[in-house]
C-alpha positions as CSV (number, residue, x, y, z in Angstrom):
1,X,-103.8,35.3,88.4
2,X,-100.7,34.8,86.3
3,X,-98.6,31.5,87.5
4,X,-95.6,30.1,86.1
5,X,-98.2,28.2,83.6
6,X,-99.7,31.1,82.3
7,X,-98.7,31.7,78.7
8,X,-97.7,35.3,77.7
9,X,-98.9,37.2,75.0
10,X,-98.5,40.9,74.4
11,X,-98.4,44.4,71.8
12,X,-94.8,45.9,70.9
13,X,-95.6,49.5,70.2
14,X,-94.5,53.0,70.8
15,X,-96.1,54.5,72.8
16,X,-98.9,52.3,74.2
17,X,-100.2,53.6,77.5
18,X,-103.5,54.3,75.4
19,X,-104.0,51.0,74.2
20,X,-107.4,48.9,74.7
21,X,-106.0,45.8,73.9
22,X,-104.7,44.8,77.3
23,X,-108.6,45.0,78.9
24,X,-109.6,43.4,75.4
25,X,-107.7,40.3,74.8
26,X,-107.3,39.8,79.5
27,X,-111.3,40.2,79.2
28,X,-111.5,37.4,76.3
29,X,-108.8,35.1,77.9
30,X,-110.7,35.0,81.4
31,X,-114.4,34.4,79.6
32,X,-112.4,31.3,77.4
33,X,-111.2,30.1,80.7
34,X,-107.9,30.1,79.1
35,X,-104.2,30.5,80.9
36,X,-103.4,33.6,79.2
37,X,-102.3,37.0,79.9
38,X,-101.7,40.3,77.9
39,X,-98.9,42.6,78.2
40,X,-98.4,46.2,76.4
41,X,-94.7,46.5,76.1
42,X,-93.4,50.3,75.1
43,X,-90.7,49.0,72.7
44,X,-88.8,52.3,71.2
45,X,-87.4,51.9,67.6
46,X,-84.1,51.1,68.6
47,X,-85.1,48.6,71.3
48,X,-87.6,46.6,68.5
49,X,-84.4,44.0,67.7
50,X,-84.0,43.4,71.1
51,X,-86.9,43.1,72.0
52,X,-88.0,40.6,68.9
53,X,-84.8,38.4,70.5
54,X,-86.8,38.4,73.6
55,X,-90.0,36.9,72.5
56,X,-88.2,33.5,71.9
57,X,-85.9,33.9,75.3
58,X,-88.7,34.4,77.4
59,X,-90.9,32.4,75.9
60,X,-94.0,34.3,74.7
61,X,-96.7,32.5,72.5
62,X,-97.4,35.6,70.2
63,X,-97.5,39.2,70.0
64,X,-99.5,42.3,68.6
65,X,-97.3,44.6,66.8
66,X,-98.4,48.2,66.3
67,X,-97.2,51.8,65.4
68,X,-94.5,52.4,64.5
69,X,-93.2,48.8,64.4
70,X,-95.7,47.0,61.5
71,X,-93.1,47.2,58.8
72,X,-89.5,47.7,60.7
73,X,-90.3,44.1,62.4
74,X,-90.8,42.7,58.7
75,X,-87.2,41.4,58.3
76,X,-86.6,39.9,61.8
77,X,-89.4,37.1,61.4
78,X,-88.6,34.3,60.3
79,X,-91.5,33.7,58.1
80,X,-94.3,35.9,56.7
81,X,-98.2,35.3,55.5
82,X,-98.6,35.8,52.0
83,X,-101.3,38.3,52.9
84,X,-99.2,40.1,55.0
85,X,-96.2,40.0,52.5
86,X,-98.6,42.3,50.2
87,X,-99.7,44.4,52.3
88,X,-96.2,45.3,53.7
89,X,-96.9,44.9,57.3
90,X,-97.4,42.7,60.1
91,X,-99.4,43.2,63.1
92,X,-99.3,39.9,64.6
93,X,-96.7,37.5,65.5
94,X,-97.1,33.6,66.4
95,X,-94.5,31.5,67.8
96,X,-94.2,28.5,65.9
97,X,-91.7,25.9,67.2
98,X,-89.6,28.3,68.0
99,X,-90.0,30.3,64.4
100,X,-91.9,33.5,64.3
101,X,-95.0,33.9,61.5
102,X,-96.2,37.2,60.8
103,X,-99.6,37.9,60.1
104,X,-101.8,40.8,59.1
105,X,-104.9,40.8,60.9
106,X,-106.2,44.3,60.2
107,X,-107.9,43.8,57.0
108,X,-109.5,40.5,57.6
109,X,-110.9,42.1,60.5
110,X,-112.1,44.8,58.8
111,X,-113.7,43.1,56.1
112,X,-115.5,40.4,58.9
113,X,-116.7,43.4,60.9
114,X,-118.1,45.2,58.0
115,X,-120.0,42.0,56.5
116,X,-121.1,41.5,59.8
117,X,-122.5,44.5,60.8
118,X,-124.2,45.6,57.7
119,X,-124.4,42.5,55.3
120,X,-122.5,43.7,52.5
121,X,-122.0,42.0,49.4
122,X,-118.6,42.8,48.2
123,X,-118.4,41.9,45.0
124,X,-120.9,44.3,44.2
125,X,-119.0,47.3,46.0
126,X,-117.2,50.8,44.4
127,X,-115.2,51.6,47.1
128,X,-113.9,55.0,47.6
129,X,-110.6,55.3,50.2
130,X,-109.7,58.1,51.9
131,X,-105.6,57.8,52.1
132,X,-102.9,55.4,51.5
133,X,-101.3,54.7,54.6
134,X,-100.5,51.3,56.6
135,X,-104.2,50.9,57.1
136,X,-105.5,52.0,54.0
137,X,-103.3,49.0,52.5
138,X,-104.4,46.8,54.9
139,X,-107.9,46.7,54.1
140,X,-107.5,47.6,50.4
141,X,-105.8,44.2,49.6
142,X,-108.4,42.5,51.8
143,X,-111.0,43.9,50.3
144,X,-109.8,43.4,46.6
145,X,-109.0,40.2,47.3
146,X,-112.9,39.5,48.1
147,X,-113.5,40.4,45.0
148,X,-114.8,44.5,45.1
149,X,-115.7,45.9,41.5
150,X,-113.0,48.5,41.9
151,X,-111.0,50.9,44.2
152,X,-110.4,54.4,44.4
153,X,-107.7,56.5,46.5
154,X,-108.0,60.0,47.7
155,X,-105.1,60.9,49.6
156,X,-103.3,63.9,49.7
157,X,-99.8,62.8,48.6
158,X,-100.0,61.3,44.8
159,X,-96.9,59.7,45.3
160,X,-98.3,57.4,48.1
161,X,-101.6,56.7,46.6
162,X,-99.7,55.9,43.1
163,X,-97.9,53.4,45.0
164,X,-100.6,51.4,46.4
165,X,-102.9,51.7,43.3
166,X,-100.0,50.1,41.3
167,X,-99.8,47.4,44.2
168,X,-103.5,47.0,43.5
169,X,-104.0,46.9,39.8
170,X,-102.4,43.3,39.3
171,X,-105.9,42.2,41.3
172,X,-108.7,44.9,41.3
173,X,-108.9,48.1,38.9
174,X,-107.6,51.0,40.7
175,X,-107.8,54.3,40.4
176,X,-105.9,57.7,42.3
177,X,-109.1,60.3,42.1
178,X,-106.8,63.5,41.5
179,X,-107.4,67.1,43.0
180,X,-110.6,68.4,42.8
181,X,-112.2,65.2,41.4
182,X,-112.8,63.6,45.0
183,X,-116.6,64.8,44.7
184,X,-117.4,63.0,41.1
185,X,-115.6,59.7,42.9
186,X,-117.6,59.6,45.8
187,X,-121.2,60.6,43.6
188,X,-121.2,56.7,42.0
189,X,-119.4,54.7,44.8
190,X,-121.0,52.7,47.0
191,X,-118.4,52.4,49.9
192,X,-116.8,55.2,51.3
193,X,-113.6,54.2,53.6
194,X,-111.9,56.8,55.8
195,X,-109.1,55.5,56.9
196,X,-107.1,58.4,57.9
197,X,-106.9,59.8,61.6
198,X,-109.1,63.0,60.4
199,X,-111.7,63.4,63.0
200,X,-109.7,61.2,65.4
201,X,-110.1,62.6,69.3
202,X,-109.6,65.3,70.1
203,X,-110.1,67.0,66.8
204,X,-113.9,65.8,66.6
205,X,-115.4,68.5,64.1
206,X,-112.9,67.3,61.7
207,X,-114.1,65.7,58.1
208,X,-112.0,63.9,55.8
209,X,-114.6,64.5,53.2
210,X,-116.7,67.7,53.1
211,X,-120.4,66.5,54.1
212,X,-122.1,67.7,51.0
213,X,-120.1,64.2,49.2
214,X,-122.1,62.1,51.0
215,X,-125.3,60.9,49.6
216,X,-127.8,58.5,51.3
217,X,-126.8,55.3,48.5
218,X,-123.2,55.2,50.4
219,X,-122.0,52.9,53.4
220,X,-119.7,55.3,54.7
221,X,-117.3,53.3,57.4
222,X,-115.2,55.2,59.7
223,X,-111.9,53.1,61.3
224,X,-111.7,55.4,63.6
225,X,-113.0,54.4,67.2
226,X,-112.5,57.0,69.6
227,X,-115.0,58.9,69.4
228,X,-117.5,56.2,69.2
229,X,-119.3,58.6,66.5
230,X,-117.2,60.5,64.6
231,X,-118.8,64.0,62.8
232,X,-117.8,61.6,59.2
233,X,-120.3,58.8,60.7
234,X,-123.0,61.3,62.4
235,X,-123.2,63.4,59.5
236,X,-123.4,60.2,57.1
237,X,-126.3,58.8,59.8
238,X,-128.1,62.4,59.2
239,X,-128.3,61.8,55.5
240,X,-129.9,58.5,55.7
241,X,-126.3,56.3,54.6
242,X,-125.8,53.3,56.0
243,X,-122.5,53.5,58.5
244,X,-120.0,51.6,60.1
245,X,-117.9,52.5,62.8
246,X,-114.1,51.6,63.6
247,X,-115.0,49.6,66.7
248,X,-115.7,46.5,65.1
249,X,-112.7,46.3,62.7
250,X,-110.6,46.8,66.2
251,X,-112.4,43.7,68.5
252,X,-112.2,41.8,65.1
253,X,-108.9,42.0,63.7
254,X,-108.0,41.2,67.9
255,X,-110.1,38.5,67.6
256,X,-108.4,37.0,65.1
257,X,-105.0,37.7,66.5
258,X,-106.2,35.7,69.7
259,X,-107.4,32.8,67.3
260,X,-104.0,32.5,65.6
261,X,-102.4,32.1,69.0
262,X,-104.8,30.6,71.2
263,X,-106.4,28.1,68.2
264,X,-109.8,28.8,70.1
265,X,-112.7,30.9,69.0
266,X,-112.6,34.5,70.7
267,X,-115.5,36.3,72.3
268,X,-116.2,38.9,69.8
269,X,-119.1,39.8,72.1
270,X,-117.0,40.3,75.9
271,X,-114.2,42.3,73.5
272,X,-116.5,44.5,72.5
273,X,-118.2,44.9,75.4
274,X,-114.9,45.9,77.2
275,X,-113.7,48.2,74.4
276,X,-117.4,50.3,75.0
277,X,-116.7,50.6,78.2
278,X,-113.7,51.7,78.3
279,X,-114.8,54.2,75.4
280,X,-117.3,55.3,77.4
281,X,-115.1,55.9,80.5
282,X,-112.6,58.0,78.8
283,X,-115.4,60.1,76.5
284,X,-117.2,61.4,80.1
């Protein structure tokens, strides 16, 4: 029940009937036993100023910020991680005596869902990255950052895979694989990332990679979560690789996101929990 002591939290985005994170992060504050509650707020581009004002006036402890908002909220905070600063985007916001922090929570949860789930050793990792978007950044400066061997970017525009690579080359080598040599960059790596929307419901047959790449040495993970098992993941599983689905990264970078406004641990367990079920709802 939400009472005039409850502390609001909530996601800016556009649009965001379909989020999960609602049932997440209510499921989580109600196990915690914590005053809390979670509010999607459709926030259209030329609302997002307003809106940001708003957070202060009505006093909201933090907020999830997703698409198409990550980087056009960048110059209305007040102050910015430094891991957020590189990656270019924020996707959470805490309210800090009245001063807003953003925060980047995607690749940190990325890289604590896929340690935890398949006991990676990063510093021993090729990765291959399919595309150079918002996400892709996200977890390649995490992941660089934890010290991977090297990075390399298939994506179909150059342009925006040579401007991430040179993002990445003060810290980790980098390489753009170029047309036709996506194969040969896959054959040695020992991490394949997808994380495009290819194969993202409801175009489920869809591959980012064709499935002869894939070899049984690879942990191929998937950030996509609906459908549970993409055809990248199933025909990855078929081959013998190692996989790792989007799910985790999702409950983990929320986790974190509830940790940075809460200071309490999260349930990584009942966010999960809700996100399957709510998967499982809409997939029948």
């Amino acid at each position: 029940m939400i009472t005039s002591k409850t502390q609001l939290v909530g996601l800016f985005g556009h649009p965001v009937s379909h989020s999960q994170s609602p049932m997440m992060h209510n499921a989580a504050f109600s196990k915690t036993g914590l005053d809390f509650a979670y509010v999607a707020f459709d926030v259209d581009a030329d609302s997002l100023e307003d809106a940001v004002a708003g957070i202060r006036a009505l006093g909201l402890k933090g907020i999830n910020v997703t698409i198409p908002h990550k980087v056009a909220i960048l110059p209305m905070l007040d102050e910015i991680d430094p891991l957020a600063k590189r990656i270019g985007a924020v996707n959470t916001v805490v309210i800090e005596d009245g001063r807003l922090i953003g925060y980047n929570t995607d690749g940190m949860g990325y890289v604590r869902s896929l340690a935890e789930e398949t006991g990676i050793e990063l510093d021993r990792q090729i990765v291959t990255m399919v595309g150079a978007g918002g996400a892709a950044r996200a977890v390649a400066f995490t992941l660089a950052e934890k010290g991977v061997k090297e990075i390399r970017i298939i994506n179909r525009s150059r342009e925006r895979a040579a401007i991430l690579a040179e993002s990445l080359q003060a810290i980790v080598p980098t390489k753009i694989v170029e047309q036709g040599a996506g194969k040969a960059a896959i054959a040695d790596a020992s991490l394949l990332i997808n994380t495009t929307s290819i194969g993202m419901l409801p175009n489920v047959d869809e591959m980012p990679v064709p499935k002869e790449w894939l070899h049984d040495r690879l942990i191929v993970s998937d950030l996509i979560y609906n459908p549970l098992q993409t055809k990248l993941i199933s025909e990855a599983r078929a081959i013998g690789a190692r996989v790792h689905s989007g799910v985790g990264m999702f409950v983990n970078q929320g986790a974190l996101s509830f940790e940075l406004w809460t200071g309490k641990k999260a349930s990584t367990e009942v966010m999960r929990e809700t996100v399957l079920q709510q998967l499982s709802k809409t997939a029948e």
